[in-house]
NUKOLSE-845271 format. One record per atom (N, C-alpha, C): residue in three letters; residue number from 1; x, y, z negated. Coordinates in nm, 2 decimals, m for minus. Layout:
  residuo  num      xx      yy      zz
      ala  NUM       X       Y       Z
...
REM end
This chain:
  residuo  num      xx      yy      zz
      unk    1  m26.32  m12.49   m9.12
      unk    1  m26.32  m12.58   m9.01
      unk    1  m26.17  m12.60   m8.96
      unk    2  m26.17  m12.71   m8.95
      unk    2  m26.00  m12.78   m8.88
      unk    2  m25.99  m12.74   m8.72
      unk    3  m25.85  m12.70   m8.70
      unk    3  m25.88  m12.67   m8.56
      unk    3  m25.79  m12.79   m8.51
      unk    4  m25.79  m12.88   m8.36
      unk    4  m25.79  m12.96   m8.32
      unk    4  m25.72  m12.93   m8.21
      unk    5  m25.62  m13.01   m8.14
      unk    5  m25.57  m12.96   m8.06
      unk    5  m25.49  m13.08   m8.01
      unk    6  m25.37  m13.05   m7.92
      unk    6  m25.26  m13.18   m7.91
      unk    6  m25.11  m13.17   m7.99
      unk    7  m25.10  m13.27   m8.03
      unk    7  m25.02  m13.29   m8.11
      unk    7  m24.91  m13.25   m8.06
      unk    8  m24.82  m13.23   m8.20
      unk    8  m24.62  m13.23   m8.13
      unk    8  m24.58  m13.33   m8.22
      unk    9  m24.49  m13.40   m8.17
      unk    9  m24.41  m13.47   m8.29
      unk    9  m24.33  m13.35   m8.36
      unk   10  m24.23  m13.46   m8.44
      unk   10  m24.09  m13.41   m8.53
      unk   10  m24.05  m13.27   m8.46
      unk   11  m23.99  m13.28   m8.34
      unk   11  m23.92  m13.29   m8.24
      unk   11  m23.94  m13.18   m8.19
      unk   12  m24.11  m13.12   m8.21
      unk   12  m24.18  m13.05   m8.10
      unk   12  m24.19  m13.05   m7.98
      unk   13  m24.16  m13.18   m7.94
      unk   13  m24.21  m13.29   m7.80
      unk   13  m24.39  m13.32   m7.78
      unk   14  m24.41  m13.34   m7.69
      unk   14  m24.53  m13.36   m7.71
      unk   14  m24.56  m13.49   m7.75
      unk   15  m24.66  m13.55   m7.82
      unk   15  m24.67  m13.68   m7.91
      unk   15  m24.78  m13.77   m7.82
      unk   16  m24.76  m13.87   m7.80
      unk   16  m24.83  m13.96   m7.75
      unk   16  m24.93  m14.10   m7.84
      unk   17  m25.00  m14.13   m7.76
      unk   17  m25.04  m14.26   m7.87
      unk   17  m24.99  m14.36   m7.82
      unk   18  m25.02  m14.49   m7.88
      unk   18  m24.98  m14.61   m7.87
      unk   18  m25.03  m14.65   m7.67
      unk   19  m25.13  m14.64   m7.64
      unk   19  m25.17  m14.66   m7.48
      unk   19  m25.11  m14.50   m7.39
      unk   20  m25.05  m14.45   m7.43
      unk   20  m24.96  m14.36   m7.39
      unk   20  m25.06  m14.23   m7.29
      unk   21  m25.16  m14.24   m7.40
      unk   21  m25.22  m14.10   m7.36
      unk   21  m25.20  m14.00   m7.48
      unk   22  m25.20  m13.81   m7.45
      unk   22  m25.19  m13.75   m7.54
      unk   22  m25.28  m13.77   m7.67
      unk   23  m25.17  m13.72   m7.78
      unk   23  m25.18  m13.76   m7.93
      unk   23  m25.33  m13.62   m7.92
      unk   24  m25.43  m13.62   m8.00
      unk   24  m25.48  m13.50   m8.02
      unk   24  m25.57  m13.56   m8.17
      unk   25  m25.54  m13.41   m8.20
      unk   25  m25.57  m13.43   m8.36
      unk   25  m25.54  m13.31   m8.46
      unk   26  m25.63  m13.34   m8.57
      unk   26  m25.61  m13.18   m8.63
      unk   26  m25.49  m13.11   m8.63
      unk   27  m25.43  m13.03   m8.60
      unk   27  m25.34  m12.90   m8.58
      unk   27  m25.29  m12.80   m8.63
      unk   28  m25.39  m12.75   m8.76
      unk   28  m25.36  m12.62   m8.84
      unk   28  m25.23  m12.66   m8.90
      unk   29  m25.18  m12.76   m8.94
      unk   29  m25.03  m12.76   m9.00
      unk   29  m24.92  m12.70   m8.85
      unk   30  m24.94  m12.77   m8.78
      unk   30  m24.83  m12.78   m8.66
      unk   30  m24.85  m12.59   m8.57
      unk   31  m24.97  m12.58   m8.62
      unk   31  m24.99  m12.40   m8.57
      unk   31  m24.91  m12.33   m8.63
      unk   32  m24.96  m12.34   m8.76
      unk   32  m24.85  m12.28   m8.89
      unk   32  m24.75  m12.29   m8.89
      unk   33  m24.69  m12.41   m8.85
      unk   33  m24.53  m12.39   m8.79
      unk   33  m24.49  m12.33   m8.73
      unk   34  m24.54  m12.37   m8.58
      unk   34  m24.46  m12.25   m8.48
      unk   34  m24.50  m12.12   m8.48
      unk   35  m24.62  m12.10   m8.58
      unk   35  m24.63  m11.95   m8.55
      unk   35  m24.53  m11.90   m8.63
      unk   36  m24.49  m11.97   m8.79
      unk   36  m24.35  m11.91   m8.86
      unk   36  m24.25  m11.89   m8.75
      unk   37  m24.25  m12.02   m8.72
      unk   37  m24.07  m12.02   m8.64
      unk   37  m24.05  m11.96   m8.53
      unk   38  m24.14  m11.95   m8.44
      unk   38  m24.13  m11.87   m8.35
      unk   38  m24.11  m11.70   m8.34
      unk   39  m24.02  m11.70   m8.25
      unk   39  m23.98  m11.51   m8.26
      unk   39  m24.11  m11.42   m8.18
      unk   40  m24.15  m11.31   m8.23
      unk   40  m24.23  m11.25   m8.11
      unk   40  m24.14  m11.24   m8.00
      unk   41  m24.22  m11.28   m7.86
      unk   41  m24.15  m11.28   m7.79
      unk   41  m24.18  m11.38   m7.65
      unk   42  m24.22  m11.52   m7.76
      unk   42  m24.16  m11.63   m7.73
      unk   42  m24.31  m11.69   m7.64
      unk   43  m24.41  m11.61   m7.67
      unk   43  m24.56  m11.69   m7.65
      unk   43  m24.56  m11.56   m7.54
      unk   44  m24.59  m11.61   m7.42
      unk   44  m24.65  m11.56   m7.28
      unk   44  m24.72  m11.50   m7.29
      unk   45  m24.82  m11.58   m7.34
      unk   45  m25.02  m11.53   m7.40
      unk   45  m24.99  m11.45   m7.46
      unk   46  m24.95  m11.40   m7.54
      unk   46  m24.91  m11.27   m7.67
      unk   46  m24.82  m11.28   m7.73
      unk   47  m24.75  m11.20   m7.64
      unk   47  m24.55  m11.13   m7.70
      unk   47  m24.59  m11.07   m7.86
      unk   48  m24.70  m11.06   m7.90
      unk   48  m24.68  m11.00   m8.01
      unk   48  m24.71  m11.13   m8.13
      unk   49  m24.69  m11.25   m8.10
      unk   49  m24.72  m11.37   m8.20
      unk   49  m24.58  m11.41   m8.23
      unk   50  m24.59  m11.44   m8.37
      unk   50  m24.42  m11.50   m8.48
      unk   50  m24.38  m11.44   m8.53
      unk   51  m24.33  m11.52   m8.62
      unk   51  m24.30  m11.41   m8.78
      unk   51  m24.12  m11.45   m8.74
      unk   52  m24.06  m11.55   m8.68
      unk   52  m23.90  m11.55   m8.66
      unk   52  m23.85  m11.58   m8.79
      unk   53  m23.88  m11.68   m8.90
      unk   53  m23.85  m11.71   m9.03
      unk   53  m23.68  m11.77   m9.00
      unk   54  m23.66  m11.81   m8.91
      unk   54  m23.48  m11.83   m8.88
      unk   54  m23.39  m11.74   m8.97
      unk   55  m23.43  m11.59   m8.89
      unk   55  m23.36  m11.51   m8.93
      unk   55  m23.33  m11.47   m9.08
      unk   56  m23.43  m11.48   m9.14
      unk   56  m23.48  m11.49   m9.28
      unk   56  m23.38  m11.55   m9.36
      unk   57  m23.42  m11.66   m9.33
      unk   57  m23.35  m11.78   m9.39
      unk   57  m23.17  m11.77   m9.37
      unk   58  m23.13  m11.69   m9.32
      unk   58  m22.98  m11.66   m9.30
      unk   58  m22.91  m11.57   m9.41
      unk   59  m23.00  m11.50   m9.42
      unk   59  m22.92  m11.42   m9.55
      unk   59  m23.02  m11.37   m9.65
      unk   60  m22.93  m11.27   m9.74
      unk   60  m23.01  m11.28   m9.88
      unk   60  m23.13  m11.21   m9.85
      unk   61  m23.26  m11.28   m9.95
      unk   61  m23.34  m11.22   m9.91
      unk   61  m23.40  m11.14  m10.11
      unk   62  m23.39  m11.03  m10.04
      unk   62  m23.42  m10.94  m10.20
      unk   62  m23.54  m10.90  m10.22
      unk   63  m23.59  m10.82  m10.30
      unk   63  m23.74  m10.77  m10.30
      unk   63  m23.82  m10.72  m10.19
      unk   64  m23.71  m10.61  m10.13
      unk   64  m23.77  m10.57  m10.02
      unk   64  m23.78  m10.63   m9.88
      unk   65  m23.68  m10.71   m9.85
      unk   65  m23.67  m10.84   m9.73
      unk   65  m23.78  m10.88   m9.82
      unk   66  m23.79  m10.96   m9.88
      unk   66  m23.92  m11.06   m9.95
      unk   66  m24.06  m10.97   m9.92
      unk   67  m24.08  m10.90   m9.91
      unk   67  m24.19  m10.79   m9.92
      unk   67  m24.22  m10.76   m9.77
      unk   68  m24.13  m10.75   m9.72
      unk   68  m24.15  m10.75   m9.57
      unk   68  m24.19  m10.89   m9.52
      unk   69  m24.13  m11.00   m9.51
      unk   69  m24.16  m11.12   m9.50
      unk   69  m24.29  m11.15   m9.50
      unk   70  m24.35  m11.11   m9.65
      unk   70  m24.48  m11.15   m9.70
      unk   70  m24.57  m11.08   m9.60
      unk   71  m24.54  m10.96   m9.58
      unk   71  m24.64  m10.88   m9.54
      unk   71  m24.62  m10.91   m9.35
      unk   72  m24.50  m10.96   m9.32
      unk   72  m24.55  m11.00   m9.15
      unk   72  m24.62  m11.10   m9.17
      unk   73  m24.58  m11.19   m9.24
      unk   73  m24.66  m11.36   m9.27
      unk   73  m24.81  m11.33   m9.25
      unk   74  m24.84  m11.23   m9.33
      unk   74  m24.98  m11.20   m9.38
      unk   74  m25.10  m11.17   m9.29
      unk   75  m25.00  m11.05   m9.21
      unk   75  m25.07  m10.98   m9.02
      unk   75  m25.06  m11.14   m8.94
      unk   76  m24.92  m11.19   m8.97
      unk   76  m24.95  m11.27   m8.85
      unk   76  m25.02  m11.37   m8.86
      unk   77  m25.10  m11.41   m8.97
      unk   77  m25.17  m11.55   m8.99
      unk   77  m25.31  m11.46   m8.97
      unk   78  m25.38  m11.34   m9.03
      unk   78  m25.49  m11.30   m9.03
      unk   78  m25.55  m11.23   m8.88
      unk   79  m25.43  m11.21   m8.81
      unk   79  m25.43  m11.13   m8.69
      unk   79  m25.51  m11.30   m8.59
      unk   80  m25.48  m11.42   m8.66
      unk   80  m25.48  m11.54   m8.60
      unk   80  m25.59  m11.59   m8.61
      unk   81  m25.66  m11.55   m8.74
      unk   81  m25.79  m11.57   m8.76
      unk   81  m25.80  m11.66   m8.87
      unk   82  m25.68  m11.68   m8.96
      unk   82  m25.70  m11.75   m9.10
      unk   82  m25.70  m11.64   m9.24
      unk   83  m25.75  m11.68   m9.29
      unk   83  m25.75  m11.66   m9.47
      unk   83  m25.67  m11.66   m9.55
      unk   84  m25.56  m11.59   m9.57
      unk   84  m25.45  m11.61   m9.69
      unk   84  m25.47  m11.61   m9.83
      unk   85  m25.46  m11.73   m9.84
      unk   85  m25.47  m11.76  m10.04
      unk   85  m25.38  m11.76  m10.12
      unk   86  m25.28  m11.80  m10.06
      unk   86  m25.11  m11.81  m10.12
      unk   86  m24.99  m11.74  m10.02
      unk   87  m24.95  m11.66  m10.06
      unk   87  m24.80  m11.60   m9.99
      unk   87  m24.72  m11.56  m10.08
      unk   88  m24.66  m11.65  m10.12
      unk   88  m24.55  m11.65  m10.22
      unk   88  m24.41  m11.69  m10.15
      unk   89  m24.31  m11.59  m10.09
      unk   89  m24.16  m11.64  m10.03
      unk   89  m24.08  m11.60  m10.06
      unk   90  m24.06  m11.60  m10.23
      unk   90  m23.96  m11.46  m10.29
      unk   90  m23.84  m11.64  m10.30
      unk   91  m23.90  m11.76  m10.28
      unk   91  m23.77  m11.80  m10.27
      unk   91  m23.80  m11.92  m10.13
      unk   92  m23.77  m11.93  m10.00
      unk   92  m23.75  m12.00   m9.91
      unk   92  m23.75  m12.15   m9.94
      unk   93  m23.65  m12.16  m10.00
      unk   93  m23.67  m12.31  m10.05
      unk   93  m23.81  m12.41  m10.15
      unk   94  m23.86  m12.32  m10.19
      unk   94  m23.99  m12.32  m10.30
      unk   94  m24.13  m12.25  m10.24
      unk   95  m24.11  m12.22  m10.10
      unk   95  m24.20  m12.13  m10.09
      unk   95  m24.33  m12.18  m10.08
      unk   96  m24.44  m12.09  m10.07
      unk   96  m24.59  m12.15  m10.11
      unk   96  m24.65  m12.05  m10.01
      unk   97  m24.69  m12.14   m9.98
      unk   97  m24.83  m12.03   m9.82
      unk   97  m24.97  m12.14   m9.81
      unk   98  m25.07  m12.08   m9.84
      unk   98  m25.20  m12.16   m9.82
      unk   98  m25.25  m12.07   m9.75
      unk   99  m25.29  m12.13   m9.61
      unk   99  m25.42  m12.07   m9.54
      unk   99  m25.47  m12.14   m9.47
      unk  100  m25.63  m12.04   m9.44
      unk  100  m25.68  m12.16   m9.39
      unk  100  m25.81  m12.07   m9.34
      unk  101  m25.90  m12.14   m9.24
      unk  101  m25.96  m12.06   m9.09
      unk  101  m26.12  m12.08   m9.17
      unk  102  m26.14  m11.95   m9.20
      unk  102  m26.32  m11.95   m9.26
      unk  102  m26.45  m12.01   m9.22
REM end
């Protein structure tokens, strides 16, 4: 099941429609975003949500960085209440994550 919610743009603005009420509409992509990019920290509701993929992305990332990555990605999407089918991030640029809410 798709979870539904209000939109963000590009931008992470909030998105509106053409008669300038809010945008709302499936969400599991735009979740999956900020839950990567966001640091723990950053969510009021629960200082313990975000994986902080910034940091990552700054320097080398070797087996063990890679292994760690994988395995916060992993808590933080299942802790969220989705299904991990793919967690492949041994290269950032290529990387592959499928999940999805049972």
């Amino acid at each position: 099941m798709n979870a539904t919610d209000i939109l963000l743009d590009a931008d992470y603005d909030l998105a509106f429609t053409s008669a300038g009420d809010l945008a709302v509409g499936e969400s599991d992509g735009q979740h999956l975003s900020l839950l990567l990019l966001t640091n723990p920290g950053e969510w009021r509701a629960d200082p313990l949500v975000g994986v902080g993929l910034r940091q990552y992305q700054s320097g080398p990332l070797g087996p063990a960085e890679t292994a760690a990555l994988q395995r916060v990605v992993a808590v933080q999407l299942e802790r969220d209440g989705y299904q991990v089918l793919e967690n492949d991030l041994s290269n950032l640029a290529a990387a592959r994550l499928n999940a999805v809410r049972p």
